[in-house]
C-alpha positions, -999 to +999 in steps of 0.1 A: -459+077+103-427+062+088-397+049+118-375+079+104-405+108+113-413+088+150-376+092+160-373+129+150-364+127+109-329+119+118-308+114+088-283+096+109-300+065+106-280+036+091-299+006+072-293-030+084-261-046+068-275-078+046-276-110+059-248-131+039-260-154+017-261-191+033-232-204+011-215-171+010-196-179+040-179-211+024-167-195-009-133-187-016-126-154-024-101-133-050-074-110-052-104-081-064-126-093-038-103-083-011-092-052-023-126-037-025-127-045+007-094-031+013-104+002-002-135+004+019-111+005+052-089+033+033-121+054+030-129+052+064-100+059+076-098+091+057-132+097+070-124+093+108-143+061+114-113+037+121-084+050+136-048+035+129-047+010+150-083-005+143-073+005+104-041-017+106-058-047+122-085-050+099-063-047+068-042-072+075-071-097+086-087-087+049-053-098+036-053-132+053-090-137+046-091-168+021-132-169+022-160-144+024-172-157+059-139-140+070-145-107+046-178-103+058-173-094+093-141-069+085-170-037+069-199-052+085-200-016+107-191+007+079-214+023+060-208+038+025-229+068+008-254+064+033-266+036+015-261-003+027-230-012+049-205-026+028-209-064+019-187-085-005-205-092-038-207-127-043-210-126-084-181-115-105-189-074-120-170-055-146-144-035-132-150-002-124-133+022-144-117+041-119-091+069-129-093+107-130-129+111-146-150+100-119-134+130-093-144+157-122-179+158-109-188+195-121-210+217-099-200+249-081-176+237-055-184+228-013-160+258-006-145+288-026-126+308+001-106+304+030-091+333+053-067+332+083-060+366+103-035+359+130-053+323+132-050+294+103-077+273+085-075+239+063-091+224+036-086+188+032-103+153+030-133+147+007-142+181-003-151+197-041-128+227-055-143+247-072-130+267-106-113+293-085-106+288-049-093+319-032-073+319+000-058+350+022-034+348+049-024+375+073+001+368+103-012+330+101-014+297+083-033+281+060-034+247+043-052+235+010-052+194+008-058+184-024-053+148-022-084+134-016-106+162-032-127+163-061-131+190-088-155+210-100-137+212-140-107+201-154-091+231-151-094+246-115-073+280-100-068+286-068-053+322-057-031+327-025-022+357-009+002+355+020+013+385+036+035+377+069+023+346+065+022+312+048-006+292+025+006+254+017-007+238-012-008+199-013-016+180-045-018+142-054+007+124-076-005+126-113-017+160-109+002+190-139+009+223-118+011+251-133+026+284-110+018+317-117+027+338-085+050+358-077+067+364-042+077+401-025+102+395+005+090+360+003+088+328-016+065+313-042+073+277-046+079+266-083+094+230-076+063+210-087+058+232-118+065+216-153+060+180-139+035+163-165+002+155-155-016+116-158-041+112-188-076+127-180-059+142-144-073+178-133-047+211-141-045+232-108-031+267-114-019+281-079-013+320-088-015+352-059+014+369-040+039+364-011+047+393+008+072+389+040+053+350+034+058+324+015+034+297-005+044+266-008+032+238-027+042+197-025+033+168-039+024+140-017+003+111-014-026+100+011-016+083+046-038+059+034-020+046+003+008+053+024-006+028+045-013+009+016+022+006+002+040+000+036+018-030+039+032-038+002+065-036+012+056-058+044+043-085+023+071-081+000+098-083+026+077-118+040+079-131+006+116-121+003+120-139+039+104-168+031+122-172-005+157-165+015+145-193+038+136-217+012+170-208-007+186-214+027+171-248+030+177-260-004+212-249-003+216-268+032+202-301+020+225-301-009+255-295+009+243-318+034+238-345+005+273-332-009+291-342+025+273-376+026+287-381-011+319-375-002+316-394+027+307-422+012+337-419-015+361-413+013+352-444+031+349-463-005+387-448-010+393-464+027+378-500+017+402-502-015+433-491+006+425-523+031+416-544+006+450-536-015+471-541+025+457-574+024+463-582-013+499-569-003+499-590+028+486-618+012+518-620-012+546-610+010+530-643+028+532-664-002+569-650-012+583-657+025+566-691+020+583-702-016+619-694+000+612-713+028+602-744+008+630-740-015+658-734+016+644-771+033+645-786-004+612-790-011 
């Protein structure tokens, strides 16, 4: 009998993070290193495993992190797919290709309808849309995230139908909309409509009805790249500090090297002005000393 069927079949069970290699701890690590790293953190916090706080302190301790001793520890309790936890890779790999292709995964979609009757439903984080996605409120809310989802085709339709009430559609940046409803007593929001979409990006068509509701629809991006980009602009405005600071300094030992120039010339201008009083001095002497040789006849 295998450990998973003694304890019950759970599928809960987590394997063992790897051991580090021995040297792994000593090796420096790169720019691509720490933002897989990075991007694991961003994952669970969409996921609910880190809150803000503990997502905060571990990113910027991935961004100090100068060797994979100090990587290592930062996903050693996060797992990922349900397959190993999350350990740096200690050999350089292609990069991965990324982009719009690897969320068009096909299939049938984790979730085709959605209804709210005097209540409200959502339908966010890491879920599939499928080709047509329909949605129907009635004296209530509704909201369909699109910003972490993945999609079913290239080409996906999701129908709203709002009557004294509202359905709000949120998509990522790069995303084309295309609007085809139409709103009775109430609003259908066209301001996303016509903005062009990113090469291989998805098409969402939002069509239905409004009636005494409205359906709106924004474009927005994750809290986690949010996250991502304030931490940017932190590092940005440190860099900008510390260049200031440098430009400060440098501008501070030249003016202190300026002063000590002129200094140095204004007490050079002060030697010449004594030395030409004494030159002076010296001949008034002699001139009062000739007339007084040549009044006593010598």
């Amino acid at each position: 009998m295998t450990d998973a069927a003694s304890s019950g079949g759970s599928d809960d069970q987590r394997p063992t993070p790897q051991a580090p290699h021995p040297a792994a701890p000593e090796l420096r690590a790169s720019d691509a290193d720490r933002e897989r790293v990075a991007e694991v953190l961003r994952d669970a916090l969409a996921e609910g495993r880190l809150d803000m706080e503990e997502f905060e302190e571990r990113l910027e301790a991935t961004y100090k992190a100068r060797t994979y001793g100090e990587l290592a520890p930062i996903t050693r309790d996060l797992p990922v797919a349900g397959v190993t936890a999350p350990t740096v890779s200690l050999t350089k790999e292609p990069a991965e290709s990324g982009g719009w292709a690897e969320r068009i995964v096909g299939g049938g979609g984790s979730s085709s309808w959605a209804v709210a009757v005097m209540s409200g439903f959502q339908r966010k984080g890491r879920w599939t849309v499928p080709k047509r996605f329909n949605s129907f409120a009635f004296w209530g809310g509704g909201e369909i995230d699109l910003r972490e989802a993945y999609f079913a085709d290239r080409e996906v339709e999701i129908n709203c139908v709002a009557i004294m009430g509202g359905v709000n559609v949120i998509v990522p940046p790069g995303v084309q909309v295309v609007v085809r409803g139409i709103g009775i007593m109430g609003g259908f929001d066209h301001r996303e409509e016509g903005v062009p979409g990113e090469p291989g990006a998805p098409r969402v068509i939002v069509n239905g009805f409004a009636f005494w509701g409205g359906v709106g629809i924004e474009r927005k991006i994750t809290r986690a790249e949010r996250q991502r980009l304030k931490e940017e602009r932190r590092q940005e405005k440190l860099e900008r500090k510390a260049a200031r600071k440098e430009l400060h300094a440098s501008l501070r030992e030249r003016y202190e090297t300026h002063r000590d120039m002129l200094e140095d010339h204004r007490e050079l201008g002060r030697e010449r002005h004594e030395e030409r009083r004494e030159l002076q001095r010296e001949r008034r002497e002699a001139r009062r000393e000739g007339r007084d040789r040549r009044r006593n006849g010598y």
